[in-house]
N, C-alpha and C positions, 0 to 999 in steps of 0.2 A: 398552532405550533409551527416554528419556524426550522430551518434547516441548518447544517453544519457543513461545509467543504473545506477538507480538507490533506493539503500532501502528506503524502507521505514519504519520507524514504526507504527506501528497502536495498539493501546489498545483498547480491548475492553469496554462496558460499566459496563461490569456484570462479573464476575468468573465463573454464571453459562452460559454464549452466547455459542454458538454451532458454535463452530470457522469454520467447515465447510461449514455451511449457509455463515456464514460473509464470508469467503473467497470467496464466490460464488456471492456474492452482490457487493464485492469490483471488481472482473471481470466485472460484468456487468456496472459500473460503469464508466469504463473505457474511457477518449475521443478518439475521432478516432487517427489511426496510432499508438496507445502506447499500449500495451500486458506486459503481466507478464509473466518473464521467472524463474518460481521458487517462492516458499512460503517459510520462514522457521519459525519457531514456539518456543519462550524461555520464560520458565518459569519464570516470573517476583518476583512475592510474594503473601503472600496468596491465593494460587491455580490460581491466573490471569494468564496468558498465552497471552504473544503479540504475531500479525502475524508482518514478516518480507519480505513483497514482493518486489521482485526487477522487475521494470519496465524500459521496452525499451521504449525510445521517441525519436522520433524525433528530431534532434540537432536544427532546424530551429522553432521548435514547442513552444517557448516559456521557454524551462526549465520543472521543474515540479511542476509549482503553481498549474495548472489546474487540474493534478491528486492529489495534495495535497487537494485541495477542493473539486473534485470529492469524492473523501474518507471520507472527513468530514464529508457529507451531509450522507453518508449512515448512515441507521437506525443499530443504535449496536454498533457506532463509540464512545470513549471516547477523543483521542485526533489520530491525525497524525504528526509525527516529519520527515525529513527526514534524513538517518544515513551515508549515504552515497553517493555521486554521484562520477563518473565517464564518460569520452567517451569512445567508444568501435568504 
């Protein structure tokens, strides 16, 4: 069975959230078998700042609804979109 990677976007709620925390919450988050390989960080507009994590999942794992709504739920989350998928 093969893999999935894929971005994510994630906005926070606030311009002032401490994207570090959130990055730290959105790992813990995480369902089993899927890990982040990489954050990247772009300045949206007034001082907002989205994370850009790319997750590995599992091919057989459903996609990534689960980590899409994993993310939601965290506290600091304004929306999740996904930006990208591929197999690897």
């Amino acid at each position: 069975m093969g893999k999935v990677a894929a971005k994510i976007k994630v906005m926070p709620d606030s311009p002032e959230m401490d994207l570090d925390a959130l990055q730290e919450r959105l790992e813990s988050a995480l369902p089993e078998g899927a890990k982040i390989n990489g954050v990247e960080r772009e300045e949206v507009a007034f001082g907002l700042t989205a994370l850009y994590p790319t997750v590995i999942v599992p091919d057989g794992a459903g996609g990534t609804e689960t980590v899409e709504e994993n993310f939601a739920d965290v506290e600091g989350v304004e929306s999740v979109d996904v930006d990208n998928v591929g197999r690897i």
